[in-house]
Structure formats: C-alpha cells, structure tokens
VOGU-3710 file (C-alpha; in Angstrom, 3 decimals, decimal comma):
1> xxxxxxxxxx> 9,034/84,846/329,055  10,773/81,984/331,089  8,332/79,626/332,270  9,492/77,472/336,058  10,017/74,328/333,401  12,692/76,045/331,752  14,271/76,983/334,870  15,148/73,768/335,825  15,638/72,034/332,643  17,395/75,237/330,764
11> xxxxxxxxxx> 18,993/72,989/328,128  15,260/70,954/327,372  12,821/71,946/325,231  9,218/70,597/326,384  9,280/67,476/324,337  12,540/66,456/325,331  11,418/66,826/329,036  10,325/62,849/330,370  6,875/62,329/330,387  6,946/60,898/333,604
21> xxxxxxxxxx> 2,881/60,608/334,163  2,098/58,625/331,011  4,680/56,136/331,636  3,406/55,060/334,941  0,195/55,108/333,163  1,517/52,891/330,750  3,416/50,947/333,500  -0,071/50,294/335,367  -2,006/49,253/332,106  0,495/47,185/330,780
31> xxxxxxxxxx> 0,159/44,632/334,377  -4,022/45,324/334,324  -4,127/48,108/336,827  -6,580/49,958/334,372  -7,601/52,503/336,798  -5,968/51,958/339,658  -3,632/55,521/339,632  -5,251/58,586/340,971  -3,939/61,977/341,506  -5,009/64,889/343,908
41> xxxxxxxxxx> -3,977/68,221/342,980  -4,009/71,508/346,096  -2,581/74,749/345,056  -1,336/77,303/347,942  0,658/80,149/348,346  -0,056/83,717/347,366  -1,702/84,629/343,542  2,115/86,282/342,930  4,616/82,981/344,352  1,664/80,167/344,209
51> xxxxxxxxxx> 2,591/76,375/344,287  1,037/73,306/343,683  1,093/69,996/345,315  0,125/66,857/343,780  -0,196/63,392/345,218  -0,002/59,945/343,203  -1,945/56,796/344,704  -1,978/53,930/343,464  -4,852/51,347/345,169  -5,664/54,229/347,347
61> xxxxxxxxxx> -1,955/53,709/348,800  0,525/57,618/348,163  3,537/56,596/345,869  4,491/60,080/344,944  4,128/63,529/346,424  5,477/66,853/344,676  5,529/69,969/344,890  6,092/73,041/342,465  6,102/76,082/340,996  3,133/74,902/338,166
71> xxxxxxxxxx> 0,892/71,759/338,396  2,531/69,855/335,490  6,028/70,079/336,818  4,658/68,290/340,341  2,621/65,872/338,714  5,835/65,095/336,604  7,732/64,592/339,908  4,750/62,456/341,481  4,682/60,336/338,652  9,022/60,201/338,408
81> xxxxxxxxxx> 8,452/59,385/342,411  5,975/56,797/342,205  7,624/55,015/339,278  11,011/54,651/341,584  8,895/53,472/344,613  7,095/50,724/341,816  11,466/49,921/340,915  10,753/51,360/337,446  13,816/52,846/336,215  13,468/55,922/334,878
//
C-alpha cells in the first residue's frame, strides 16, 4: 500500500521526512511563546478523494494554511509555511 506521504517524498522514509510542526513548536518555546501556536483542522471532499485543511495561528494571527491528501501532510506544510513567514529557515 502507498500511502499520499510516499507519493510525494518517494525516496523518504517517514523519519527522514522534516518534522516541520515540532520545530515551530520548538521555535515558539525557545522565545517564551509557550502556547501561543494553534491549529484548526476541516476535512472535505468525498469519503473516496477526501482532503484536509489545516490552519497555523500564531497570537490568533494565520501563518500557515495547507491543504492535503491526509491531515499530517497539511499540518506539515502549515507548520513548513508558518516557519518561512516567522524567517526560519527550513
């Protein structure tokens, strides 16, 4: 079985893929901004093609928005997003 995550990274294994998420968790804790990153998470789409959107805020303020074929792979793309609008390189 080939899961979406595959797909795109076809020469990645899963712990080779960034772990975008915890290092803008890390990011924020590391400068005091203990709980100052919130995510929503909408899925849409038919049971058979469904998708998932996923928003990172920051203060209340959108810094990433994704969307994708499973929730972890837009979260991961929120969280890459937000960490270039933040001038983390990643």
């Amino acid at each position: 079985m080939t899961s979406y995550h595959n797909m795109r990274y076809p020469n990645m294994n899963a712990a080779s893929v960034p772990d975008y998420a915890g290092q803008l968790h890390n990011y924020l804790q590391s400068r005091g901004r203990f709980n100052s990153l919130q995510w929503t998470e909408t899925s849409g789409g038919p049971r058979h093609a469904a998708f998932w959107t996923v928003c990172a805020y920051i203060d209340n303020v959108e810094y990433g928005r994704a969307t994708a074929a499973s929730k972890q792979e837009a979260r991961r793309t929120a969280a890459q997003q937000a960490l270039n609008q933040l001038g983390v390189r990643v």
